[in-house]
C-alpha angles and dihedrals in degrees: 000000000000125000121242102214099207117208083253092062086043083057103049092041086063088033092102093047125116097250111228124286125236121278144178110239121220140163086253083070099057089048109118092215092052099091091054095038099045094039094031095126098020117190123153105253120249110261117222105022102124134255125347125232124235099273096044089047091051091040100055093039086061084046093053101050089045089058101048085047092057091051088056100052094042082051092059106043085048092056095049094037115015110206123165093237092059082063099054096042080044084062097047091052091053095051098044090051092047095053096047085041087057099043081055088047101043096042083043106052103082086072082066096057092036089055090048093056108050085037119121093212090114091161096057119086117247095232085049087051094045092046092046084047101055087050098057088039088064098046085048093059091048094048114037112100113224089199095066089075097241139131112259087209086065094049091044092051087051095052101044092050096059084039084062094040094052088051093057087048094058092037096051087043096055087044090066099046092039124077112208142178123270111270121178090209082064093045121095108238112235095198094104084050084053099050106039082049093055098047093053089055090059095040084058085042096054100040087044087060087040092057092041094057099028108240095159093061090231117187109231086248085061099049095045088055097052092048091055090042094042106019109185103225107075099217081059110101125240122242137226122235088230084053097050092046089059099050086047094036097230123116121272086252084051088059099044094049087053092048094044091053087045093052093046085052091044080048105049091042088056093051084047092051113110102213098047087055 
């Protein structure tokens, strides 16, 4: 008696399949010479062997979305009409797109740790970087169309950065809902702010002493001027230079070319002081 194979039985015999991966569809693909043209000499790349150059990049991404057309095709007929040799063909497709698909991701993976490394995330963790960026390493990959005429380098940068930025969204997200214990790595370091605070403390000290003794050789007009324009109480009012002109009798230019000489003396005694060098 002959059997009778129901659409059911056609299913589960493809059930343990790979199901086909993602392409970009494109008239090439229809082509009946680009099979031969594009898997004339046919030898699995090399993995491993550094970075590809623009043909070769071009060349295996049009590889790679044949390859994932053909599966869906075969994936297709063998669900309509199941027949032992579609299997066998399915395989050598596979092989033949993983391989191309590893020898992208691996001459490719040095974009995701120089990113990393000229990155500005500084609050995300370097193994969660270098995790987000391998993922978007590898959509890139699946995604990016060789026919539009661009680098790849160029559409994988792009995609690893927002990778990156949506990270440190999530992370910074996650910071403010979260309450965490107090850890000094996540804790901004106050010692610039210190020192900058105490250098301009001595910088005060040391052109305090400079305008005590007089280093700067200051004319009393000068320093007149630069009492009324910095005056060193804070509830003292400062001056303008059209003010201070009226109460001298001398033009507003007259006041700022007294105050700009006073301020080049006050400057060249500060790079003389001993103790500022």
């Amino acid at each position: 008696m002959r059997r009778v194979t129901t659409k059911a039985s056609k299913s589960q015999r493809i059930a343990g399949w790979l199901h086909p991966p993602p392409y970009i569809m494109n008239n090439e693909l229809r082509r009946a010479g680009t099979e031969a043209d594009l898997f004339a000499n046919w030898v699995d790349p090399p993995w491993g062997t550094g970075r590809v150059d623009h043909a070769e990049e071009v060349l295996r991404f049009k590889q790679l979305h044949f390859c994932a057309y053909r599966l869906s095709q075969l994936y297709q007929r063998a669900v309509r009409s199941y027949r032992p040799n579609i299997h066998k063909e399915y395989c050598r497709w596979v092989d033949r797109y993983h391989a191309i698909r590893q020898r992208l991701i691996d001459a490719n993976l040095g974009l995701v740790y120089d990113l990393i490394g000229r990155s500005r995330f500084n609050s995300l963790d370097r193994d969660e970087m270098a995790s987000e960026g391998m993922m978007a390493l590898l959509r890139a990959v699946d995604t990016f169309d060789p026919w539009r005429g661009f680098r790849f380098s160029t559409y994988a940068c792009n995609a690893i950065l927002r990778a990156f930025s949506r990270a440190a969204m999530r992370d910074s997200r996650r910071r403010t809902m979260l309450t965490v214990p107090y850890d000094p790595d996540f804790e901004r370091s106050d010692l610039p702010d210190t020192r900058r605070g105490e250098e301009e403390m001595l910088y005060i000290e040391r052109l305090g002493n400079i305008m005590r003794d007089n280093r700067a050789e200051l004319t009393d007009i000068e320093r007149l001027v630069l009492s009324k324009r910095f005056p060193a109480a804070e509830a003292v009012e400062r001056q303008t230079l059209d003010r201070i002109g009226r109460q001298m009798r001398v033009s507003k230019e007259r006041v700022r070319q007294i105050q700009l000489s006073a301020l080049n003396k006050l400057r060249r005694a500060v790079e003389e002081d001993t103790v500022l060098r």
